[in-house]
C-alpha positions as MATLAB code, in Angstrom:
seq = 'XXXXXXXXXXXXXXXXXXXXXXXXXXXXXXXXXXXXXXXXXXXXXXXXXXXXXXXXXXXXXXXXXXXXXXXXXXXXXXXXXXXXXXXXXXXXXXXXXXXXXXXXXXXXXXXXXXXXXXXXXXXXXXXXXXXXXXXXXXXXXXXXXXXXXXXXXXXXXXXXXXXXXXXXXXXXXXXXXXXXXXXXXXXXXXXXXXXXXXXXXXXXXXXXXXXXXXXXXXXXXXXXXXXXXXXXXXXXXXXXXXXXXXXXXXXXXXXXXXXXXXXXXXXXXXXXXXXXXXXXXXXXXXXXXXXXXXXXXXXXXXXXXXXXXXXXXXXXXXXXXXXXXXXXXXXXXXXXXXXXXXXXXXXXXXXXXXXXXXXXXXXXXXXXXXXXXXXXXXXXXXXXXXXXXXXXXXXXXXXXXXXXXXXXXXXXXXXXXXXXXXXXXXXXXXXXXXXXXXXXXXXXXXXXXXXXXXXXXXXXXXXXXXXXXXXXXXXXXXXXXXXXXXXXXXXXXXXXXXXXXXXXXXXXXXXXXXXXXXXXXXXXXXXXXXXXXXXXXXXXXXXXXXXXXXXXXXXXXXXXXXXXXXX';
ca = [
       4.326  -56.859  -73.799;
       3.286  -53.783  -71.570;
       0.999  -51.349  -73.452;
       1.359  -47.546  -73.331;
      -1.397  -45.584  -72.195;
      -3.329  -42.864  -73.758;
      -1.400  -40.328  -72.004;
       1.457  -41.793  -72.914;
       0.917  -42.008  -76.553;
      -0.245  -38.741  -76.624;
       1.502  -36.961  -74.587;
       0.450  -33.346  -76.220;
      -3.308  -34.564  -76.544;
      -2.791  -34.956  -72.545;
      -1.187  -31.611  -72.081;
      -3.978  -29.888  -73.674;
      -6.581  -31.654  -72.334;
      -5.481  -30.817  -68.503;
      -4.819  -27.447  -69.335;
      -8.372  -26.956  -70.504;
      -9.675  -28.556  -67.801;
      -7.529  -26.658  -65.427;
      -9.196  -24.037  -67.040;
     -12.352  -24.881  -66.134;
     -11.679  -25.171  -62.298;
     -10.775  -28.730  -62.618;
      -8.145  -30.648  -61.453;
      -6.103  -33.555  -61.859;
      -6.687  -36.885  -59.281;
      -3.101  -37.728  -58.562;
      -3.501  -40.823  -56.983;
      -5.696  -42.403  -60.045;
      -2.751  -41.772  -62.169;
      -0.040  -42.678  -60.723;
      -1.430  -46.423  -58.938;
      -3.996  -46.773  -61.771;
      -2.743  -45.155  -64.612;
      -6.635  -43.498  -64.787;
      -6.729  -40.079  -66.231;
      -9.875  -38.102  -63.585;
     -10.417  -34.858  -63.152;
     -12.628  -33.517  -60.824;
     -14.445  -30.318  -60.153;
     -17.692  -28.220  -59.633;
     -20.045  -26.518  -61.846;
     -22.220  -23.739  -59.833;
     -25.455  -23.537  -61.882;
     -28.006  -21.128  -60.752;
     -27.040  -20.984  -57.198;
     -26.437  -24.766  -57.092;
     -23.651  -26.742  -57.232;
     -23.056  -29.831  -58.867;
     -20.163  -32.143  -58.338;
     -18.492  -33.302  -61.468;
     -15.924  -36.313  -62.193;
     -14.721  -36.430  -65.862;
     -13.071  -39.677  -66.333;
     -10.981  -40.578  -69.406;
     -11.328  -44.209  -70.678;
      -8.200  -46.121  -71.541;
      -9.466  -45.953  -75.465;
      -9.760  -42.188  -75.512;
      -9.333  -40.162  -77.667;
     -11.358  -43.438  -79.662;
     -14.453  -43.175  -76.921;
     -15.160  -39.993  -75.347;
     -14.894  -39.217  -71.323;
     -17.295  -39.741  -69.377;
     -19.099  -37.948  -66.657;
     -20.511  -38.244  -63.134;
     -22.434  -36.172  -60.632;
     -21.337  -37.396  -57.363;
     -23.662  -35.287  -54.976;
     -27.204  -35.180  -56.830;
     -29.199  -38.008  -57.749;
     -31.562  -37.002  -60.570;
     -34.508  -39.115  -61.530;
     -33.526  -39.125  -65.674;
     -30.636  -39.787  -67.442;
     -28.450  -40.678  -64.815;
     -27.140  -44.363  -64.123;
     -28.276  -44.823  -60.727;
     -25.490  -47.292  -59.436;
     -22.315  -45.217  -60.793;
     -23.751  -41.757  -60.840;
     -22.711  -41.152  -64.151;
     -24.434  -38.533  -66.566;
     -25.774  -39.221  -69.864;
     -24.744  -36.775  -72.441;
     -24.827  -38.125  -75.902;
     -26.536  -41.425  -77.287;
     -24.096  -44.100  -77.167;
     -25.519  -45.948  -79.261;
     -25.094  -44.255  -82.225;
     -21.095  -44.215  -84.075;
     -19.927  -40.709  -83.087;
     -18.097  -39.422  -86.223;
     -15.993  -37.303  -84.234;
     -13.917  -36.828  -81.603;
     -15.198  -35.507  -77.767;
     -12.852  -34.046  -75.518;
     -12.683  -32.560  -71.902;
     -14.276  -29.416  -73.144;
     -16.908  -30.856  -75.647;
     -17.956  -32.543  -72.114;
     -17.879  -29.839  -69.274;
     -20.236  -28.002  -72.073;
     -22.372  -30.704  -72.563;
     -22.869  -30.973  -68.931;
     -23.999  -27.312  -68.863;
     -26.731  -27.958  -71.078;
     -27.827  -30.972  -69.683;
     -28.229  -29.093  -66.566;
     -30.205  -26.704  -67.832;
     -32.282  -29.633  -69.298;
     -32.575  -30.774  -65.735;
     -33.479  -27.261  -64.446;
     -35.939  -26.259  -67.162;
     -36.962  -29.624  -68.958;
     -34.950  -30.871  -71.925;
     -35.720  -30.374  -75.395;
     -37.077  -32.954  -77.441;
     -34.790  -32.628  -80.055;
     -31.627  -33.190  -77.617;
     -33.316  -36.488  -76.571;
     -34.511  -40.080  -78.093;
     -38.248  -40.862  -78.623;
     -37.711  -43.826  -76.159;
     -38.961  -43.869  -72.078;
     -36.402  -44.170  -69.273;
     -37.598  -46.519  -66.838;
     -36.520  -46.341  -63.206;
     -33.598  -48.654  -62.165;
     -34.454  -49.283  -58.975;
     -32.804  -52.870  -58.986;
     -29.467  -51.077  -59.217;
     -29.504  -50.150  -55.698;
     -29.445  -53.448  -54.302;
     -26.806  -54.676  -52.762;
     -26.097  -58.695  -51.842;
     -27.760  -61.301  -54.309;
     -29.910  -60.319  -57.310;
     -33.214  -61.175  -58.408;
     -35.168  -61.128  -61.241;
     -38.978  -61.441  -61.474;
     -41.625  -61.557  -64.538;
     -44.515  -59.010  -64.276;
     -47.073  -60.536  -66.318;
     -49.389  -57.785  -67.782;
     -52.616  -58.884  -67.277;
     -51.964  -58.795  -63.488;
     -50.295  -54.946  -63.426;
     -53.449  -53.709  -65.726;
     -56.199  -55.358  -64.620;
     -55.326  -54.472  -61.080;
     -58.063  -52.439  -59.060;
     -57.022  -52.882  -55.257;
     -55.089  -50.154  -53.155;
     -53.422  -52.982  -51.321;
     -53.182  -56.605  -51.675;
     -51.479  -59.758  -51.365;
     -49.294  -61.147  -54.481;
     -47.933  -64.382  -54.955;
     -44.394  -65.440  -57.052;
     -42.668  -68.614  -57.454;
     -39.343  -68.112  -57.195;
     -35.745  -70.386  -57.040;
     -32.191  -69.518  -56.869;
     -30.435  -70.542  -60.554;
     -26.795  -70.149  -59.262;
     -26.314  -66.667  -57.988;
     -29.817  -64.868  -59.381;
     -33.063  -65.468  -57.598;
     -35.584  -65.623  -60.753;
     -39.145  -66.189  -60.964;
     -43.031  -64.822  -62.166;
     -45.459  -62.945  -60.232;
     -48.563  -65.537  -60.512;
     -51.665  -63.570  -58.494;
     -52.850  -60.908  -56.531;
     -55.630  -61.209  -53.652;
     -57.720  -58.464  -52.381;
     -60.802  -57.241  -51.192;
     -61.913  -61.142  -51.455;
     -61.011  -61.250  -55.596;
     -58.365  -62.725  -57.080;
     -56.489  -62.259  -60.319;
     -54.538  -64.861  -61.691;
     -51.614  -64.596  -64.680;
     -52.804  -66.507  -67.555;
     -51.547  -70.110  -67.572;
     -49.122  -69.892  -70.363;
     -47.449  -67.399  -68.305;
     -47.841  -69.563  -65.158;
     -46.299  -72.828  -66.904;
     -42.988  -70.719  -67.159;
     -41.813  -71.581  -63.476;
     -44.097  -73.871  -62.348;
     -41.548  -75.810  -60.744;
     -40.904  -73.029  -58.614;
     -41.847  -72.702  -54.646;
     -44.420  -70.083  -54.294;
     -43.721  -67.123  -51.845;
     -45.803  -64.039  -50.551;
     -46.032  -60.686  -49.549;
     -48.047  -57.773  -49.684;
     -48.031  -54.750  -52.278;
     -49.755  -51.315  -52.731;
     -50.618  -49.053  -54.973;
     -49.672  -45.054  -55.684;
     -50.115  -42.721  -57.797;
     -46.583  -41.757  -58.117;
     -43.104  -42.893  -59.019;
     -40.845  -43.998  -55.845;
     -37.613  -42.224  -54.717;
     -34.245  -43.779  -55.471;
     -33.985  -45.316  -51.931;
     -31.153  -47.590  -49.750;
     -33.121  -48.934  -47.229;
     -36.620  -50.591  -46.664;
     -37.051  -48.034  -43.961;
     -36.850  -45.389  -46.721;
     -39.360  -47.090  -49.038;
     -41.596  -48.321  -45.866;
     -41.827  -44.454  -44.913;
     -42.342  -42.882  -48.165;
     -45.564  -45.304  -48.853;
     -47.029  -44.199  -45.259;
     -46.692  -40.847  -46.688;
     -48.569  -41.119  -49.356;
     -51.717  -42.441  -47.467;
     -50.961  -46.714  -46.758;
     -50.726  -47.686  -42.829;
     -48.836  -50.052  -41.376;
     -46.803  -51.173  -44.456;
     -43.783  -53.217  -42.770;
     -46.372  -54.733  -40.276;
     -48.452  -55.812  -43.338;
     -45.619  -57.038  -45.602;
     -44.588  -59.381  -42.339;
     -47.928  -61.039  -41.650;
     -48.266  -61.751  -45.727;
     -44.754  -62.864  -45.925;
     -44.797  -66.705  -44.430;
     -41.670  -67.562  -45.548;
     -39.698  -65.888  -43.153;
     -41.113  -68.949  -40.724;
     -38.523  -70.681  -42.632;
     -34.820  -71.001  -40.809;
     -33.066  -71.375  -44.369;
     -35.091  -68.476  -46.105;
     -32.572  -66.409  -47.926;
     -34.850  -62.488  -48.180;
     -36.994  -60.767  -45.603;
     -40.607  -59.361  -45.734;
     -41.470  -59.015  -49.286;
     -43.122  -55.788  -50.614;
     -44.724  -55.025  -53.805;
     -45.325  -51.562  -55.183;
     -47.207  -50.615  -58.695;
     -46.300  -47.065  -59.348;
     -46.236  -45.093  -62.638;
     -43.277  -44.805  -64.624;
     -42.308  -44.123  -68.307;
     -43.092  -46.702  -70.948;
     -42.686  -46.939  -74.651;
     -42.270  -43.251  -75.642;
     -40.482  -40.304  -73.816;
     -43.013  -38.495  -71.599;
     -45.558  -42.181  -71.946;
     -46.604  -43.755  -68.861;
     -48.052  -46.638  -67.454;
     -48.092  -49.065  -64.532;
     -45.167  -51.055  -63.570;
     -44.544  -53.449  -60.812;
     -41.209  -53.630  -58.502;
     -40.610  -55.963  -55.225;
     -38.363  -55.510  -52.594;
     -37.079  -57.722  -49.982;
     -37.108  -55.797  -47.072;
     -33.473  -55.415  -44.745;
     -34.378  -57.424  -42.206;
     -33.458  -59.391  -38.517;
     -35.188  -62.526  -38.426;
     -35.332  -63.622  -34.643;
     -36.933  -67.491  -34.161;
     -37.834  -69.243  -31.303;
     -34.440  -69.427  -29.909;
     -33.740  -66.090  -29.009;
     -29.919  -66.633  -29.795;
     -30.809  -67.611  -33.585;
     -31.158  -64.310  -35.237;
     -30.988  -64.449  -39.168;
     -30.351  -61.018  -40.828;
     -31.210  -60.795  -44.494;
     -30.264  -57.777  -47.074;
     -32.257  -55.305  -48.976;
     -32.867  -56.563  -52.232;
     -34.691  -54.862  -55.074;
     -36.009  -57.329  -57.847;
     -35.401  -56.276  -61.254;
     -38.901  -56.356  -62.358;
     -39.154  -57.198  -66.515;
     -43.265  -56.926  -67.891;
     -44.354  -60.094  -69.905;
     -46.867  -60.082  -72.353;
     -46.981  -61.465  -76.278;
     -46.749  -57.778  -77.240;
     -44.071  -57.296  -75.029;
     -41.739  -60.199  -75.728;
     -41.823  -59.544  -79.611;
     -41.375  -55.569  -79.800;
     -38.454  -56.739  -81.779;
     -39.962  -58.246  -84.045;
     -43.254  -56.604  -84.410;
     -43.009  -56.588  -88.793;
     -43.835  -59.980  -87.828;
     -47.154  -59.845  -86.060;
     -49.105  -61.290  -88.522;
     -47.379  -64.699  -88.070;
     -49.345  -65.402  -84.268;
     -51.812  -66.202  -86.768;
     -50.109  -68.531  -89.296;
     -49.488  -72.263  -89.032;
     -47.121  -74.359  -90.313;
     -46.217  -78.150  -90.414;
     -41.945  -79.335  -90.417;
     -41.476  -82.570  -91.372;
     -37.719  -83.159  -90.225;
     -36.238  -82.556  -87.534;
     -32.352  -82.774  -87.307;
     -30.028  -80.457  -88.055;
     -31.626  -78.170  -90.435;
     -35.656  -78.563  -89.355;
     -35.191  -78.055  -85.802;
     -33.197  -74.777  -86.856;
     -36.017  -73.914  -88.971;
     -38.775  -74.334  -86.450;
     -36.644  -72.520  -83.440;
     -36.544  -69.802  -86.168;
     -40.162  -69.999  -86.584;
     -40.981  -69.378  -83.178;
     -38.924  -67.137  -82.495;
     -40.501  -65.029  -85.404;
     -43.511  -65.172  -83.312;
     -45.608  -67.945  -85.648;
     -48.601  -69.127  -83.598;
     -49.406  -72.651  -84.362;
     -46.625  -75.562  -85.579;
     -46.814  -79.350  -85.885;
     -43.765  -80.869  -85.763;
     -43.075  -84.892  -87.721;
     -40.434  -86.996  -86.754;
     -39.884  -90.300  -85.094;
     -36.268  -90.092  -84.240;
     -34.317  -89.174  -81.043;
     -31.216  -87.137  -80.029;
     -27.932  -88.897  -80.123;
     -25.036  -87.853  -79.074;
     -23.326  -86.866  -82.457;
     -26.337  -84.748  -82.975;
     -25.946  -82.344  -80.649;
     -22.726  -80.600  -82.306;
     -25.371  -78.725  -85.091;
     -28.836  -79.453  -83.591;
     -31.147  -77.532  -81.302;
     -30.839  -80.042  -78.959;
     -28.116  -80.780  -76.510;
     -26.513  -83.282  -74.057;
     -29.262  -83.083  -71.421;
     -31.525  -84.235  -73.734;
     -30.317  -86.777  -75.342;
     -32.386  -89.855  -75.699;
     -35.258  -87.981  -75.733;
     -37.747  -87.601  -78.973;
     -36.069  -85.141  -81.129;
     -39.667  -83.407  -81.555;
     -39.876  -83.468  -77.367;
     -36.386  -81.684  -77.790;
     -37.270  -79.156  -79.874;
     -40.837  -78.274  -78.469;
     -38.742  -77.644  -75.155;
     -36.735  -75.098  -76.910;
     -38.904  -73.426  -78.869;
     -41.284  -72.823  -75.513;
     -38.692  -71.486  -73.969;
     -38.405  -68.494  -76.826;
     -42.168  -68.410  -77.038;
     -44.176  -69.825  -74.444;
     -47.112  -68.302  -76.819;
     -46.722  -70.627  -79.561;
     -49.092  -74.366  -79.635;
     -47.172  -77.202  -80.809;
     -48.554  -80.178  -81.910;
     -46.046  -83.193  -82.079;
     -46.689  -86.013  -84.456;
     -43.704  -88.819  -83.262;
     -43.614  -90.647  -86.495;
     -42.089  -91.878  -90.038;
     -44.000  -89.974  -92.851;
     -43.694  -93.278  -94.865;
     -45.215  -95.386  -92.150;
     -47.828  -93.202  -91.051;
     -50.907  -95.012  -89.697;
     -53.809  -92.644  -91.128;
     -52.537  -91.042  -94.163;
     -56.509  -88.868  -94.048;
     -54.427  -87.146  -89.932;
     -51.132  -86.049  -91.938;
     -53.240  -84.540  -95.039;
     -55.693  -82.836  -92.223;
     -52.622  -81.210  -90.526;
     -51.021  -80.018  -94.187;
     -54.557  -79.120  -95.659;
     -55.075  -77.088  -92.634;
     -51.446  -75.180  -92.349;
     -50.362  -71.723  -93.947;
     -47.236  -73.415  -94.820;
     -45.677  -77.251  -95.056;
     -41.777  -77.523  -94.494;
     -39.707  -80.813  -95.336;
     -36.073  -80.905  -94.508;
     -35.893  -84.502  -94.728;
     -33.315  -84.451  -97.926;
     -35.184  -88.113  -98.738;
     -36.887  -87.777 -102.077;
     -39.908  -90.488 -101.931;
     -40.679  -88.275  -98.900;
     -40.516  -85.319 -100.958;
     -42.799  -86.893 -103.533;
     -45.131  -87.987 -101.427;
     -45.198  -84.672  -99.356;
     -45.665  -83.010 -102.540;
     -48.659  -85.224 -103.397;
     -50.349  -84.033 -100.306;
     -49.635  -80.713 -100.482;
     -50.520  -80.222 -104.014;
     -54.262  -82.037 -103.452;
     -54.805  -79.052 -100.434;
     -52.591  -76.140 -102.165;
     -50.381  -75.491  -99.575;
     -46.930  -74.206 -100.107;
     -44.476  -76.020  -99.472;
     -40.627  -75.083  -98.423;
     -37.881  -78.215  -99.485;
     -34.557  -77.688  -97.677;
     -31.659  -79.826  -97.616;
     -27.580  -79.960  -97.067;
     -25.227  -81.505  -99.504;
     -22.631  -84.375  -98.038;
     -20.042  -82.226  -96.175;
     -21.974  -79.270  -96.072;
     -20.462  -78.180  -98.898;
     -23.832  -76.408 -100.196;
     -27.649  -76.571 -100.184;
     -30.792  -75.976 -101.355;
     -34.028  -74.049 -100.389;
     -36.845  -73.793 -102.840;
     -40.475  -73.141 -102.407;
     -43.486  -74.728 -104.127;
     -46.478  -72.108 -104.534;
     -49.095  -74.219 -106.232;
     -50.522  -72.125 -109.071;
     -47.900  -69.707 -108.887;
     -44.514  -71.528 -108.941;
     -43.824  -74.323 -111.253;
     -44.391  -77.533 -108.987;
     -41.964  -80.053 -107.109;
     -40.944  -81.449 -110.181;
     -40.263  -78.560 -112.264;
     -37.466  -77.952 -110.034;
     -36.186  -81.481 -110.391;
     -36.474  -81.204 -114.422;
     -34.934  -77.692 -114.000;
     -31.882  -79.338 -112.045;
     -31.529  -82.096 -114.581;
     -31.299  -79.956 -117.624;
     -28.764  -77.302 -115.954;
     -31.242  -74.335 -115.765;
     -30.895  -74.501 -111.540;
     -27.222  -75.606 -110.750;
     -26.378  -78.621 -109.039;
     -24.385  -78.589 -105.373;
     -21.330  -79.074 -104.617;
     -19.343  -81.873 -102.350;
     -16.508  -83.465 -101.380;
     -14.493  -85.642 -103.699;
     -14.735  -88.697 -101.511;
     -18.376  -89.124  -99.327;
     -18.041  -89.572  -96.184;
     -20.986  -91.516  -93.975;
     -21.018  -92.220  -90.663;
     -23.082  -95.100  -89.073;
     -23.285  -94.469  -85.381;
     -27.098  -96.613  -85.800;
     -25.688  -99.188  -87.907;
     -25.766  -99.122  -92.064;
     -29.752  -98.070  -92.060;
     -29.116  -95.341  -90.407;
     -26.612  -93.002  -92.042;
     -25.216  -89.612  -90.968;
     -23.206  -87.342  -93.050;
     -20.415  -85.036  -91.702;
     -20.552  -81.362  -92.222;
     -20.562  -78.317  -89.901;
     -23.183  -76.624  -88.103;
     -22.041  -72.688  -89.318;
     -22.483  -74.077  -92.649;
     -26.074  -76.120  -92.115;
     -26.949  -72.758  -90.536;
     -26.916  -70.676  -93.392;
     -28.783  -73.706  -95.360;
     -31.514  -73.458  -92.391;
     -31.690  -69.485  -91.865;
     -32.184  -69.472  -95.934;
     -35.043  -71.885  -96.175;
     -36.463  -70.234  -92.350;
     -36.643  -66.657  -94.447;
     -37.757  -67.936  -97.789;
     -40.597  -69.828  -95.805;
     -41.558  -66.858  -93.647;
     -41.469  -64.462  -96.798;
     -44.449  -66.913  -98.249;
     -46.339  -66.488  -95.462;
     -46.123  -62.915  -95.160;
     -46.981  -61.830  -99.098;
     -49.805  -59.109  -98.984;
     -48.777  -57.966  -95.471;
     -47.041  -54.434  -96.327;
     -44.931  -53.680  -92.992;
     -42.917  -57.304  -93.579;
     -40.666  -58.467  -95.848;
     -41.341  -57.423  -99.413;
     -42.138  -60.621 -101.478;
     -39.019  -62.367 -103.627;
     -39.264  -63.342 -107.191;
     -36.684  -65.924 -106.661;
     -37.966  -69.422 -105.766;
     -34.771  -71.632 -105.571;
     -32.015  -70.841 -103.116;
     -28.376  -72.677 -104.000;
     -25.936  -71.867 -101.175;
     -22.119  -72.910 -101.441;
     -19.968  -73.013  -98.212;
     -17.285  -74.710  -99.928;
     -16.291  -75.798 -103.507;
     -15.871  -72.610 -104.899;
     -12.056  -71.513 -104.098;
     -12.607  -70.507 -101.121;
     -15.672  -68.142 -102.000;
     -18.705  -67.921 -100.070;
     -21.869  -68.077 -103.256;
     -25.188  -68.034 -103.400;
     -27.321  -68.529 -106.945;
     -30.607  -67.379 -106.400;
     -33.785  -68.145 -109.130;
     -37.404  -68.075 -109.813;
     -38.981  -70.862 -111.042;
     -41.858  -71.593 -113.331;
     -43.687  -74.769 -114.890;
     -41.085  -77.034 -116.386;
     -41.910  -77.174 -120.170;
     -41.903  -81.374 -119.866;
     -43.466  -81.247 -117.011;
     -46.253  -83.878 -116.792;
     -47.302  -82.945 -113.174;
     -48.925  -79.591 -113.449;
];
């Protein structure tokens, strides 16, 4: 069914806005609305002898989201989208709770241009920096290349040759910047950041350094020209002899150029060095004189690596890169859990399991179809390095119950901040809690009813909680309720009758996981003031099903079990 536009819902909402507009020197693009049903209206603002030229375009959703704005004949170096031209006048990213119109807009655009003239006031503007987009200007394929830190800081040459592995992954050109050579030193990226691509074919070319931040440019020419003004010779002769790939019939860029300039980082009005590469526009001609290759500019989008970098996000959660913790389990809830735990930004994890990744697993686990066969632990190490290629990972391929040297296990539990079983197997449970008890380490339990239906989280603190079997005397006598499941339990044996699997879906396991990943992570973190503050409640029940319809979770603290012969 054919929708009306805004104009056409509101047809006196449209009336007023073009006769304010009008009003304003503005007028309406005829063409845009009648083959494109867009409402634009465009027109010039003279401010202080200068004139600016304005589009105000009207989004389909208006009067919902506001218009927007673009300066079509200046290209300023802040707040400004550097592709589409368009002006940024209010945070987007906050709920406006209110409406903008034509008018709110053209005044807006006033003030941001005396902002632009005069500097803008810190109150009109975020705390937050506003990096240069150069990578916007390229046309053809895109790239995308990882600036390790250590290599932009530690740098102390005015020219130099870098090296990046780089491959095409469909149609983006990604890869790391791995060293830069000058002045007969060398500094490499550290080799965690080096293992990312490794794979990768390494390419060269040659960079400089300035003491400034680049001009939006369209052209290698332009870039080429504004570094010989500011004191480097020969630049596009330099970036050719560095660049040996272009001895290559099939290679896909020209010369490649590298520039570390100063631009805004972190705060508003903050700066510090950043790194961007260009493929320089370029006509390749080989030894045939009739095989000419020409190659487009292309600006990489440069992104900084470091550990501080990658978790900003997360940074309540520092003090975890120097926290350990050991997962027995890993199907559908523990490999969850420990892709949780590294992407919290925990620095050390052993991970116990013997089994490997089937094809019904892949529906809930970590793990998919282009592993399978593998060790689930090899599975899950791959994933979690590819969230944090910071974290160490020990993997222990075995059955806890059959494990050779009972004095390795104990070492590995003694030795962690934390021990996690989501095994669901009670001797295993026992015997973890044995262990874990003898080196007081606190232990996380975790486990899915048949179905899904529920699940349970609870942590053992020894000396502070009541113990593993408090909580099993506390289930028996009613105190900690019991979960819920199907009427009829359903097994499946894809392995034969040893080797049961239980239906249930992955949203609901989840949940179970995410529950037992934050109860574990708020152990680790007591005492540390800027994380989560610590819970009370030791036991986690979680229903998915079983209860009408109704989402429920039961949460408890648990102490030593009156009968309790354990502790």
């Amino acid at each position: 069914m054919p929708t009306l536009t805004w104009y056409e819902r509101y047809p006196h909402l449209f009336d007023e806005e073009r006769e304010t507009l009008l009003q304003q020197g503005f007028s309406l693009e005829q063409v845009a609305i009648q083959q494109h049903k867009l409402v634009k209206f465009t027109g010039t603002i003279q401010f202080e002898g200068e004139s600016f030229n304005i589009l105000i375009e009207y989004p389909k959703a208006f009067p919902h989201f506001p218009p927007n704005a673009y300066c079509q004949n200046v290209q300023f170096q802040r707040h400004q989208d550097v592709q589409s031209k368009r002006l940024c006048l209010y945070e987007e990213w906050k709920d406006l709770d209110f409406e903008v119109f034509g008018h709110n807009i053209v005044e807006r655009i006033k003030e941001w241009l005396h902002g632009y003239k005069y500097g803008f006031s810190p109150d009109s503007e975020i705390n937050g920096p506003e990096p240069k987009q150069y990578h916007q200007l390229t046309s053809g394929f895109r790239g995308i290349i990882l600036t390790p830190r250590e290599l932009i800081d530690n740098w102390s040459f005015s020219e130099a040759v870098f090296s990046m592995r780089i491959a095409r992954l469909r149609d983006i050109w990604q890869g790391i910047l791995v060293d830069i050579s000058g002045a007969g030193n060398t500094i490499q990226a550290q080799p965690i950041h080096q293992e990312l691509y490794k794979n990768y074919p390494v390419v060269h070319g040659m960079c400089f350094d300035v003491n400034s931040t680049p001009p939006y440019f369209h052209s290698g020419v332009e870039i080429v020209q504004w570094l010989e003004a500011h004191g480097h010779e020969n630049v596009l002769q330099k970036c050719i002899s560095a660049s040996h790939h272009l001895q290559d019939q099939n290679s896909m860029f020209g010369p490649l150029l590298g520039i570390r300039f100063i631009d805004e980082d972190e705060l508003r009005g903050q700066t510090r060095r950043r790194f961007m590469i260009v493929a320089i526009d370029f006509q390749n001609q080989f030894q045939n004189p009739n095989s000419i290759r020409v190659t487009p500019m292309c600006i990489f989008e440069s992104k900084d690596i470091s550990e501080e970098v990658v978790f900003r996000r997360v940074a309540e959660l520092r003090p975890l890169q120097n926290m350990s913790a050991v997962i027995v389990g890993l199907g559908t809830i523990g490999s969850s859990i420990a892709l949780d735990l590294a992407k919290a930004g925990i620095g050390k994890v052993a991970l116990v399991d013997h089994g490997s990744l089937d094809v019904g697993n892949v529906v809930r686990h970590v793990g998919n179809l282009q592993q399978l066969g593998q060790l689930k632990i090899e599975a899950v190490t791959a994933h979690m390095k590819s969230h944090n290629p910071y974290i160490e990972i020990q993997e222990i391929p075995t059955y806890v119950g059959a494990f050779q040297d009972e004095e390795v296990l104990t070492n590995w539990i003694s030795s962690a901040d934390i021990l996690i079983c989501a095994v669901g197997h009670s001797p295993t449970e026992r015997y973890l809690d044995r262990i874990a008890r003898q080196s007081n380490t606190p232990t996380v339990y975790t486990f899915s009813s048949s179905g899904a239906w529920s699940g349970r989280a609870f942590r053992v603190i020894p000396g502070t909680t009541g113990c593993y079997h408090c909580h099993q005397y506390f289930i028996d006598d009613g105190t900690l309720p019991p979960l819920s499941a199907p009427p009829e339990e359903l097994v499946i044996f894809d392995n034969g009758c040893a080797i049961p699997a239980f239906p249930g879906s992955g949203l609901d396991t989840g949940i179970v996981s995410n529950l037992a990943s934050r109860l574990a992570i708020q152990t680790l973190l007591v005492g540390h003031p800027n994380a989560y503050e610590p819970t009370q409640n030791d036991h986690i029940v979680w229903y998915s099903r079983g209860k009408n319809g109704n989402l429920e979770i039961v949460q408890k603290s648990v102490g030593k079990h009156a009968h309790c012969k354990w502790c």
